[in-house]
Each structure stands twice: as C-alpha cells, then as structure tokens.
N, C-alpha and C positions, 0 to 999 in steps of 0.2 A: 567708452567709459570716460569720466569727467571726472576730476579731481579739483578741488580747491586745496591750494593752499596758504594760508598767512602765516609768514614769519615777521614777528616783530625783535625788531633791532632798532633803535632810535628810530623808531615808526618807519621802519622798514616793510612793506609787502609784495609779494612775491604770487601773479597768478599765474596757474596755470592748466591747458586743457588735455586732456588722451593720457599724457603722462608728466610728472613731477619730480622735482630734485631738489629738497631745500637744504639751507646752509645751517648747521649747528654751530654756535660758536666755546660748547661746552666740546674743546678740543680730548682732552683727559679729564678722568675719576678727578685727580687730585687739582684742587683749586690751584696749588702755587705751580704745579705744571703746567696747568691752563695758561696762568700769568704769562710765566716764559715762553711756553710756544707762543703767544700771542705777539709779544715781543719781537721777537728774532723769527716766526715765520710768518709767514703773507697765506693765509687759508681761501683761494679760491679756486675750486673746483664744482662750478657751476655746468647745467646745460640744458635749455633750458627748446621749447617749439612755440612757433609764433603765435598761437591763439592765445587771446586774452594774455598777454605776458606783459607785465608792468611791474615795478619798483618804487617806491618812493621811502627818499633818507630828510629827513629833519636836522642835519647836523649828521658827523660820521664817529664812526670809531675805529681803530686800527686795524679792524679784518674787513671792515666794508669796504675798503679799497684798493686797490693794487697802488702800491705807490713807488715810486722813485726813492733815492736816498736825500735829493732833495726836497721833498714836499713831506709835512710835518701835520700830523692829525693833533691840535690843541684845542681841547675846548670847545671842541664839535666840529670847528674849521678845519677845513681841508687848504692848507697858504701853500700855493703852487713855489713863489717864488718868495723871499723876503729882501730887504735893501742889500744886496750883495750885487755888483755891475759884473757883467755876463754871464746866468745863471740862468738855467732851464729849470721846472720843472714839471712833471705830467703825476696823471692818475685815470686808473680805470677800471672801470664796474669790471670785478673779477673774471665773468663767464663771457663766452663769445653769446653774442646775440643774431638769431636765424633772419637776416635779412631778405631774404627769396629763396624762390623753389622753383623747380625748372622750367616753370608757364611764365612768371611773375616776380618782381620785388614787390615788398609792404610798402604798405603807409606804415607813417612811426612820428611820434609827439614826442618834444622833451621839455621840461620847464624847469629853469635852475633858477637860483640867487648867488651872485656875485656880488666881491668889491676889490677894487682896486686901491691901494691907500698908494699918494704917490712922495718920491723925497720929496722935501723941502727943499734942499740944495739945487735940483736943478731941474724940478717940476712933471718929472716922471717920466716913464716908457717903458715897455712898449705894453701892448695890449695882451690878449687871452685868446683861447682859440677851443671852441667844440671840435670835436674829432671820432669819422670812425673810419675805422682803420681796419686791412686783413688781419695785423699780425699785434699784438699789445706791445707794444712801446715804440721808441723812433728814436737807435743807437745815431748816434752823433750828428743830432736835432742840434742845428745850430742859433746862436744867441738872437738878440732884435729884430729887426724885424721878420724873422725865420719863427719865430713864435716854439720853437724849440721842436718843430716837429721836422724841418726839409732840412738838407744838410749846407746847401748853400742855393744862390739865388738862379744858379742854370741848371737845376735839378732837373732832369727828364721828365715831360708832362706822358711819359707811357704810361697804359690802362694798368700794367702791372703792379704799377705802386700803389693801388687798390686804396688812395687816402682821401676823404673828404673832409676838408677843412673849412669850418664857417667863424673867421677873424671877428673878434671887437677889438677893433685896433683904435688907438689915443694918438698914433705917430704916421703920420704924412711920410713921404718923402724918399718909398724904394726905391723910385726911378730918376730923382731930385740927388744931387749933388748935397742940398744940407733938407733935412731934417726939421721938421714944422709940425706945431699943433693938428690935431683934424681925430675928429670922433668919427668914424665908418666902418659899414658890414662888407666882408667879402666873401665870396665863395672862390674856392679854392680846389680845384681835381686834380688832384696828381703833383700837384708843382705848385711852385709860389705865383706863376702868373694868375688870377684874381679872373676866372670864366667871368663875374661881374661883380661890384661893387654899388654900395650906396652911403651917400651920407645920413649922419643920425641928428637929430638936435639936440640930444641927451649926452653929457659929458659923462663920460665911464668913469674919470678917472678922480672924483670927485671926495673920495674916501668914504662914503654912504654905500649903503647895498642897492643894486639892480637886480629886477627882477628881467631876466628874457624866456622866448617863448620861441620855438623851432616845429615847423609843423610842414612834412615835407607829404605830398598826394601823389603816388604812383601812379596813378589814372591820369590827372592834369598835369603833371609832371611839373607841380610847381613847389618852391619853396617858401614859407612865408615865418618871415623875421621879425619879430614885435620888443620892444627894448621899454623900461619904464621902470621908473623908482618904486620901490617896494611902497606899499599901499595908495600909489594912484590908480585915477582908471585905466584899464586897458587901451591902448589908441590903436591905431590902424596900420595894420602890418606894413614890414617895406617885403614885396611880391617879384621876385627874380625866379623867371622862367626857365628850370634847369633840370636837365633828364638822369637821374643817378646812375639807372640800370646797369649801364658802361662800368661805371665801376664800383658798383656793388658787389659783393660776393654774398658767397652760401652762408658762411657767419662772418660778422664782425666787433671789432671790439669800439666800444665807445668810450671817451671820455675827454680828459682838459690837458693843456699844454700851454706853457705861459714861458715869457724870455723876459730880459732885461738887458742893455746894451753895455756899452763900455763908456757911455759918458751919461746916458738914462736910465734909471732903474725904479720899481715899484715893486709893491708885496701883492699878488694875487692872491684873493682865496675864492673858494668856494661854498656856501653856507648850507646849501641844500638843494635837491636833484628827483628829479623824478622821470619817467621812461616808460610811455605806452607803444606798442605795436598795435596798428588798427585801429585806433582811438583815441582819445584827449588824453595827454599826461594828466594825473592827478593832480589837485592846486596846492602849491606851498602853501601853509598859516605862518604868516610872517609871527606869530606871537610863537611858534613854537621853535624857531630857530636861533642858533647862535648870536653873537655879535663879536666885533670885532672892534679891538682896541684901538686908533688910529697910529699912525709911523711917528717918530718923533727922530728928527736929524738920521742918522746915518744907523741908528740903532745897532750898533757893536758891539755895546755894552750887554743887551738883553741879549743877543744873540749868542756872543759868547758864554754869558751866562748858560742860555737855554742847548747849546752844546755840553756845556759841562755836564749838566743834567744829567743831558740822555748818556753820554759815555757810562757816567758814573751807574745809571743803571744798566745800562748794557756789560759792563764790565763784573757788577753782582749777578747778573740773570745770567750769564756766562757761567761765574763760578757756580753758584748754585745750582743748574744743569747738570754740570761737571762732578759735583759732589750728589747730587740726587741718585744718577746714573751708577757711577761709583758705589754707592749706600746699595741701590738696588740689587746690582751685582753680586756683592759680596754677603746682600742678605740673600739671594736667587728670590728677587724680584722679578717683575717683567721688565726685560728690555726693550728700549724704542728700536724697532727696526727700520731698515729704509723705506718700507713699501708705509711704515708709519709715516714717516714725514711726507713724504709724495702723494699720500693721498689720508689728509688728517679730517678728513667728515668723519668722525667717531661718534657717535651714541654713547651714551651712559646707558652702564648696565640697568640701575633701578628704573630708567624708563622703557626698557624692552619686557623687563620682568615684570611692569603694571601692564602696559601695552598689551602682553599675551594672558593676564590674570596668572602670572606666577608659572608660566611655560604650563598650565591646567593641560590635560588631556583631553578635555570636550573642546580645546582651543586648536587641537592637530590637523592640520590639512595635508598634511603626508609623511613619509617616512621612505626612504631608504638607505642605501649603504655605507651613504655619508652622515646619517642623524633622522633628524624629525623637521617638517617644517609647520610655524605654526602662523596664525590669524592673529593680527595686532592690532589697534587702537591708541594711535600714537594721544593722550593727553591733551598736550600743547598745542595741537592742529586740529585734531578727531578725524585724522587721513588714516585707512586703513593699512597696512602693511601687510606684506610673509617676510616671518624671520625666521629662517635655516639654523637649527643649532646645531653644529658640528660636532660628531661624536666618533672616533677613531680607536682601533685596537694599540694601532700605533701614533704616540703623540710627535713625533716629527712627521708620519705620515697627515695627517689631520692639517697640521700647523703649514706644511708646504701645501697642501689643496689651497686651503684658508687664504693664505697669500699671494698666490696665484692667481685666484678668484677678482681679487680686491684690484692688481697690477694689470689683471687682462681687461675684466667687463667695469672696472672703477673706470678705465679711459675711454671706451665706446658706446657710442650714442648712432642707435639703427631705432626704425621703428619694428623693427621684426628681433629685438636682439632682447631680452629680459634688461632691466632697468635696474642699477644699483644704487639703492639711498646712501649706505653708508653700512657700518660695522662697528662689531665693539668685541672688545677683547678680555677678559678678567682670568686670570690666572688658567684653569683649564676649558672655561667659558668660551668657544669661541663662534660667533654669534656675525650673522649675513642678515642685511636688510632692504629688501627688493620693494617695487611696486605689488601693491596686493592683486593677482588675476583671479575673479570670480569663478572662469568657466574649467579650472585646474589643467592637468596635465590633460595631452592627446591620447595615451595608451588608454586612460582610463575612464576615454569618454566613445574609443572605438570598442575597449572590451570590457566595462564595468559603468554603463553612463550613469551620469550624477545624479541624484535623487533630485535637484534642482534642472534637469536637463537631460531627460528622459527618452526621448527618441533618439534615433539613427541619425548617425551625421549626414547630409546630405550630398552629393556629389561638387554640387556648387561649392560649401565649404568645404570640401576637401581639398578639391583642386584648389580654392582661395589660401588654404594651407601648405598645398606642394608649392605653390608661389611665391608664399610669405616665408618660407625660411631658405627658398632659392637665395632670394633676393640676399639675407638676412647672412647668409653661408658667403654670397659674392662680393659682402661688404666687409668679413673677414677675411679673404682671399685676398681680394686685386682692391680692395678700394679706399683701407686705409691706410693710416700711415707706415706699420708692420704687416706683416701678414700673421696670419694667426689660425693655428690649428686647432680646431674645437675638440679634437680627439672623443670627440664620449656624443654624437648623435645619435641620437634614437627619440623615438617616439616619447618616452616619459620625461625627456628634458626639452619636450616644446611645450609650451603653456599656452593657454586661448585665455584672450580677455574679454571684456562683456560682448564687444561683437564680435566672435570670435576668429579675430585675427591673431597669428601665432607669434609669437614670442621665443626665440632658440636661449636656454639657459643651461645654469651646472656648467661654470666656467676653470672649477677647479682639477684639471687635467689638461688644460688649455697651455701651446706653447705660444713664444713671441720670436719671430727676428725679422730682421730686415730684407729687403723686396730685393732680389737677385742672388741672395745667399739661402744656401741649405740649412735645413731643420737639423738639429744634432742630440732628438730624442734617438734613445737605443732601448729605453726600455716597451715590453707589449703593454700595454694598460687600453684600456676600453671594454665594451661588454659582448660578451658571446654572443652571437648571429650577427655581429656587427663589425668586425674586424677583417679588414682587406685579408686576402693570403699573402702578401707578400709582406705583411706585419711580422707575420711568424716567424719569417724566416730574417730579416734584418732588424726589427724593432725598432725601425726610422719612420716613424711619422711624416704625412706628407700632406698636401692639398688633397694628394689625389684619393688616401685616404679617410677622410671626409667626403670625399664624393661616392667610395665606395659606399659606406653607412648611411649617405644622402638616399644611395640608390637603391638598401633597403628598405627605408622608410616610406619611399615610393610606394610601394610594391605591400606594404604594412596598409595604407591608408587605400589603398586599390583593394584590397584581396578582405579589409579587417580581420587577419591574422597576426598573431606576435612572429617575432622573425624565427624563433625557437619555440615548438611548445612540443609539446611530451603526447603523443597519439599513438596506440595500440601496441605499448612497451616498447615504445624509440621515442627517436629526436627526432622530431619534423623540421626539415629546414624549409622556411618560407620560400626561397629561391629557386630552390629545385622543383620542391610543389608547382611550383608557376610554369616551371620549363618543362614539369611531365606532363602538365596538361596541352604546353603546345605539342606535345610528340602525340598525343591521344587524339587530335585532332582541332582543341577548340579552346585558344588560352582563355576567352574570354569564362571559361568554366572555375578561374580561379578569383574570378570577382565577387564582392563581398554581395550577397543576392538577397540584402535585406533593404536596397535602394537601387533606384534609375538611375539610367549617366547618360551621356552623351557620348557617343560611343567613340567618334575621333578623337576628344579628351582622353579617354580611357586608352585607345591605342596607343599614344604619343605615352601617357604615365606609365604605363606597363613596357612598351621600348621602351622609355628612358630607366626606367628602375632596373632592368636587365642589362640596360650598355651602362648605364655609372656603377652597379655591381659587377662585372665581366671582370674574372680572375685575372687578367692580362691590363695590367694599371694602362702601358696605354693605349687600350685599345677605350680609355671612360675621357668621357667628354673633360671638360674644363666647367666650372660652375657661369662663369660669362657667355656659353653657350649653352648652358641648359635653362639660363633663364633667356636669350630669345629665343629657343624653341620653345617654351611654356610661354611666350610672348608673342608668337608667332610672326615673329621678324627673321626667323630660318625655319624652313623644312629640315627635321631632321631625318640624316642620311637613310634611318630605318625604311621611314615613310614615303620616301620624295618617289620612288614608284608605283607604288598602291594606285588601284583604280579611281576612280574619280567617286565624289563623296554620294553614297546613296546604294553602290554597286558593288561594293567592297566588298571581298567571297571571306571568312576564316581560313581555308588553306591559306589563301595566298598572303592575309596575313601573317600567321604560323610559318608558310615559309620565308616572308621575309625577314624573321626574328629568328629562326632558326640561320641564318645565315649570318649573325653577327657572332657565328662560332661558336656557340651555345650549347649543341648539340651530343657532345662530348662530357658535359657535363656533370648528366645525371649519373654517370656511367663512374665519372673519377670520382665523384662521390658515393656513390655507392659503394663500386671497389675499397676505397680508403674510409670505408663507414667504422671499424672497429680503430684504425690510426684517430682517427677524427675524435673517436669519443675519450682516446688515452691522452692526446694532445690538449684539450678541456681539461681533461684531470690535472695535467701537469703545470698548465696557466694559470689554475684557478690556484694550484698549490703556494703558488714566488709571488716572493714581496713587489713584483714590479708588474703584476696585472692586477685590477679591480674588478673583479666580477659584479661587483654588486652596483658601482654607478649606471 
C-alpha cells in the first residue's frame, strides 16, 4: 500500500511510502488554546520509514522545530545564536529519521540557507554545525569552538556517541594557542577531532545568506560539500571520503547547533531546510524565504527588548491557561489531561465528521464492543483513514480504553503493529484515527471473506501472518523501551493491508511498565477462548499471557475455526478440538481443508499453537523464540525428533505433541465442562472483564 502525503506548513512537505504520520498543527477546537499550547509546548511527534521521506520549510514557525530556549523563531528565522559571548544554540526536525536497516544505511540529501551576521566589535565567531545525532539535543554542548554540541575538546571519539558533525566554521585555531580567521568544512564522528577538513573560498560570516548543499552516498561512501551564495551557480563540491555506517544508527535526529566564544560572537540563523532520503533534497526558492536584519554593535538594546516581549506573553498565555482551565472546570468542560499534552496530534472534530460523511452508516467498516469503525477521507490530504468511535456503557470505562490507546500505540512504531494518526476528543465524542487497511480484520476474511476478497486465504499468507504479528508481539515484549501487554489478541484485532501483511491493533486494554519489573494488572479483561488459565485465577497479566492468546490464534489461522463457536448445543473449544483429533489418530484432520500447505509448516503451527496455549504458563515458549522457530533459526523441541522430511508417519507426529503433556487435557476439560460454562457467566457479569473486545 502507498500513501501520499502533503502537509503544508510554510511549504512544508512530508512523503511518505507503506505507511504515514502527519503533523496537525490545529492542536485544539479552540483557536486561543491553540495559541497557547503552541506557545509553551513543542508539538513533535513524528515517525516516519525511509522510502520517499523528505521535508522542505521555507522559513519556520514555532511547532516546526524543536528548539532550545535559546534559539528564537522570528519572522521565519530560526537565529540559533544572537550577540550574547558564550551561548549555544541548537534546533531539530522534531521526528527521529530511519537511517538504516539491518543490510544497509541510506543515502540522504540536505539543502539549507544560512547566515551568519557577525559583531562589529571584534569581527565574529565561531561557525554553525549540521548534525545528526542518536538522541535530540547535546546537554552541556560546550561554547566556541565546541559549536555547542561536544562538551569539551577530549570528548571520547567512541562509536557510542552516535554524532555526525559537519562544521562551517569562520575560526582557525583549536589546536593554535590564539585564534585566526579561516572559512573551512569538517567532518566530525564522535568528538571534536575533524576525521577531515577542507578549506572553502566562501566567507560564511559575511552577514548575507549561503546556500549549502550535503549529499552523503552509502554505496561510495562519500560525502560531498557544496557551499555558495544564494542565487549563484552551483560550483563543485569539496568530496571527503568517509564511511558513516559506524556510526549511524536505526533513527536519528537531524539538525543545527551554533556557539559564540567569550571574546567572539555572532548571530546564526537558519532561513530554510529541506531533507530527502534516497534522493536530491528539494531546492530552496530563494524568493520564498525570510531575510534577516543585519547585527548592529552589541544589540542589547533589541534583545532585551525582544525578551521582554516574549515574558510578557508567556506571562499572559500562562494566565490565560490557568483561567481557561479554571472556567472549564467549574463549567464541567473538558479537561487537558496528561496523555493530552504528551501526545497533542489532535484532529478537529469537524474534519473527521466531513472525512466519514457525518459518521454515515454506508461509511462502517466494523463494529464491535468498543463502537463502530468507519472509512475516512481526510480533506486537506485526500489520505484515507479508519476512525474508531468509542462508544461505552461506561464513561470512565470508554475514557481509560481511549487513553490508554493513545499512551500505548501513540508511542510505537512496528511494521506489524496498526499505525496511530492522531485523535480527537469532543465532550462525549471520543474518536481514534488509524492508517486505513483495505483488506479488514483476519476473523473476517478466515470466516466471512470480503465481497472485495473472496477466496480462501492461502497457506503462504497465513503463515506470512503467524510471522507478521510474531514479530509484531516480540517488539512489544523484549524490543522496546517498555514492555507492553497487548491483553486482547485475537484474530479480529489483526488487520491485513493491501498486500496482506498483518497489522496487531485495539491497543485499548494494553498495559505499560518497565523491563525487569512486574505487570500490576489484577483485573480479568480479554475475550473468551482467549484467556490464559492462570488469568482466572490471579488476574495478573503477563507476557506469557499473550503468548497464551498468540497460541490460539495459531491454531484459528491452521484449523479456520473461531476459538469458541457454539456446535450441536455446546461450546466448541478450538483447542481441544485440535487435541481430540490427535487422540483419534490424525491432528492433521483439524486443518482448515479448503486449501494446501506445506505440511512441515503446518506441523511446527499447530505445535507451536498447542505449546504457546499449554495451561502450564511455563511450560509456553517466550515470543523471541517463536519467532526463530517460525524463522527457522531453532528446531522446535516438538519437532527436533521427527523423521526426516518426506517419511514423516502421523502417529509419530501425534505422539510427539502428545507428549508435550496435552493429553490430559480433553479429559479436564470435559470433566469441568458445566464449571467452565458458570465461570463465563460470572466473567462476562464484572466490570473488570470485556467480553466483547
């Protein structure tokens, strides 16, 4: 699937290919709440995958960039620094950018406009500095010629410090006792020491704008440096042979960093910037960008002016917050909450409501427990969307899903994981806005396929499915920066998009904490035929409960049966089914026999759907080993005796699956068949299970 999107923002654009996340900067309904969050918070929450990904700003405004408290957005200018001697400041394109992937680093283009204005008193310093970086910013980035990003001049050149620095420096002399003129490019890895240098004929600091030009080639592993006053021609790069990869990471942040010394100083700005992966940055139109006023002596006088300024408004948008809030309150308006501020890509309601034709009914692409989800048409882009509108018996029950949702899957970015745009909230409105997948849910393309998708799923994508939300499950496990229980797997919260690769969603049941600490859910919540046993009895959520549910989803997408369905006045447990067929002689009889497979695939899915369900938590794999057995980087312990491929018997299948303790099974379920159906009653009755997600 291919998405375009254009967001314009001071001719701002934004591509991107598979999947998309653009920036709103209608933070809130209300224009003068917009105002003030815009104010007082920094809105980026970007993420963005490397095909076709570029940007280009024409001049900035206060949410296009991450800034420092010293660097000041006036008049389109982004002034890193202004005449103040020892002063840092940086700025950076809000979203981390995907630099490589586990074969390779990109190529990546950048084209910006700079100027330097320098004092008059004692003829300027120091220079500016491109930068990208693991981590967004650089705490106690020291003054001149540290260019504000290393802390001092024996800063460790280890790979860890993950920094690439490419200097326009105006000042001579870090290895020199005094301090001299000199215009030169360095590249910079890790530390101040300069992997190489060139001089430039072009004076940076000349108080005119410069246009330069960064075009690094992953394959030649060369950089190349082009430097030139805004509308001459292009000259011939300065070509310094230098390999990133070292220290590149999986994202990085990009952006400027600029110093002034204690007896030199100048004003940095920035005018305009642009950033392709893969391809040529976009070209600045010098007719469309800022300009910049030049220095005049020590400018104290403006400055302090232009502090008063901003106090002065920070000091009203302060109170007026304060009384907004206040007002709201005591009228039972909505309050801001935290998960508000932390992740503020909000929607306006009246464009979900044009986007869905007024939430129309011919617009529904599903429904259940939690609401309806419908098919969008964003306006301003014409990008499809699903927007979830949340609908609850209980409104704190509704409102904690809602938020939850937004805290867990607003921060994760998987290609197997469902895609959060943003959200919007209006009094009892509460409204989720995902990437649009064509090919819907799995349940209802295994047992009701789509009038646009009418055949049987085939074996290939199925297994390409037990893979895609392994993976998808192993990156909320062990891979990010929390761990995170998706409590609610099952077949109707994986979604397929056009080539039907899976997408794990419905994050609202989802917990968070930190990696060597215990879960501290007690409540049951998740949906019958999918719930560990050992849920029922503690109501602590765990990893391994998700592997449990992991492991009837398996055994769903094997067999194309629901994990529950209602056959000759009972409840059909899918699990059991599977394990009476191995006592009868021939598991393979509980395979869905309206497609082919491969049958070693089919053995390995159906062991593993049986060990990751196995009532004995630990006797179920870990999700980092069920995907290299589904990777086949481990024999799993099922299989690693079976005859050799071609001579395989079924008993001797059957009895090596019977051996993983199984056998016992049908037997305690059967016995506990009338407990089992009163314990369902009693779940589905308490506020603290969801039957319906």
């Amino acid at each position: 699937m291919t998405i375009f999107v254009c967001l314009k923002s001071r001719k701002l654009l934004i591509h991107q290919s598979h999947f998309s996340f653009f920036f709103s900067k209608m933070a809130s309904a209300s224009a003068t709440l917009f105002f003030i969050q815009t104010i007082i918070l920094l809105v980026s929450t970007f993420f963005f995958t490397p095909e076709s990904f570029s940007f280009t700003f024409h001049g900035f405004t206060q949410t296009d960039l991450n800034i420092d408290e010293s660097t000041v957005i006036n008049g389109g200018t982004a002034m890193l620094t202004d005449s103040t001697p020892n002063a840092t400041g940086h700025a950076f394109f809000p979203a981390p950018i995907p630099m490589l992937n586990a074969t390779n680093s990109f190529n990546f283009s950048t084209q910006f406009v700079f100027q330097i204005n320098p004092s008059h008193s004692n003829g300027g310093g120091y220079g500016l500095a491109f930068t990208l970086s693991a981590s967004r910013g650089f705490p106690g980035g020291g003054t001149g010629h540290l260019m504000g990003v290393f802390k001092d001049l024996n800063t460790s050149t280890s790979s860890s410090n993950r920094i690439i620095m490419i200097e326009f420096d105006t000042v001579k002399g870090i290895d020199e006792d005094i301090d001299s003129d000199g215009n030169h490019v360095g590249i910079n890895l890790n530390g101040m020491d300069s992997t190489s240098y060139k001089a430039t004929e072009i004076h940076l600091q000349k108080g005119s704008p410069i246009r330069a030009w960064i075009d690094y080639d992953a394959t030649s592993k060369q950089i190349n440096v082009t430097i030139v006053r805004v509308n001459e021609p292009k000259p011939e790069p300065l070509m310094f042979d230098i390999d990133l990869s070292d220290v590149l990471s999986e994202n990085m942040y990009a952006g400027f960093s600029a110093a002034t010394g204690g007896d030199k100083w100048s004003s940095h700005y920035i005018l305009g910037w642009s950033f392709r992966l893969n391809g040529a940055a976009d070209h600045l139109d010098a007719s469309l960008l800022p300009t910049v006023v030049a220095n005049s002596g020590s400018n104290s006088e403006l400055r302090n002016a232009l502090l008063a300024a901003i106090s002065a408004v920070l000091i009203i948008s302060v109170a007026s917050l304060i009384g907004i809030v206040m007002y709201r309150r005591s009228s039972r308006f909505e309050d801001l909450e935290k998960w508000e501020l932390d992740f503020p890509h909000r929607f306006r309601y009246r464009e979900l409501h044009a986007a869905t034709k007024g939430f129309r009914e011919s617009e529904m692409i599903g429904r259940g427990g939690f609401g309806a989800v419908y098919k969008g048409v964003l306006a301003s882009s014409g990008v499809e969307v699903a927007v979830k509108r949340i609908t609850s018996n209980n409104p704190l029950q509704g409102m904690r899903g809602f938020a939850a949702e937004i805290e867990s899957l607003g921060k994760l970015r998987h290609k197997n994981l469902v895609h959060l745009q943003g959200w919007c909230k209006r009094k009892n409105d509460l409204l989720l806005v995902y990437d649009y997948l064509p090919n819907g849910s799995l349940d209802s393309l295994l047992y009701n396929p789509h009038p646009s998708f009418p055949v049987v799923l085939s074996w290939e994508q199925r297994f390409g499915i037990v893979k895609g939300v392994a993976s998808g499950l192993l990156y909320l496990h062990e891979d990010w920066d929390q761990v995170v229980i998706h409590r609610d797997v099952k077949s109707s919260n994986v979604l397929l998009d056009a080539d039907m690769s899976p997408r794990l969603g419905d994050f609202g049941l989802a917990r968070l904490y930190d990696h060597g600490k215990k879960s501290h859910t007690t409540h049951v919540v998740g949906t019958i035929g999918y719930i560990a046993p050992e849920l029922t009895h503690t109501g602590k959520a765990s990893t391994s409960t998700d592997v449990f549910a992991y492991g009837i989803l398996l055994l769903e997408i094997a067999c194309g049966r629901a994990a529950v369905s209602y056959e000759a006045h009972r409840n059909a447990i899918l699990v059991d089914w599977v394990v009476e067929c191995m006592q009868t002689g021939n598991v393979f009889d509980a395979v869905d026999a309206r497609m082919e497979y491969v049958v070693e695939e089919m053995e390995m899915v159906l062991g593993l759907g049986l060990l990751c369900s196995h009532p004995r938590k630990e006797m179920r794999p870990t999700m980092r080993q069920v995907v290299r057995y589904l990777n086949g980087d481990e024999v799993m312990p099922l299989l690693e005796s079976l005859s050799l491929e071609g001579s395989r018997r079924v008993d001797e299948i059957t009895a090596r699956l019977l051996q993983l303790g199984l056998v016992d099974r049908v037997l305690r379920y059967s016995s506990d068949s009338v407990n089992w159906g009163v314990s369902v009653g009693v779940m589905s009755s308490t506020t603290s299970f969801d039957g319906g997600r």
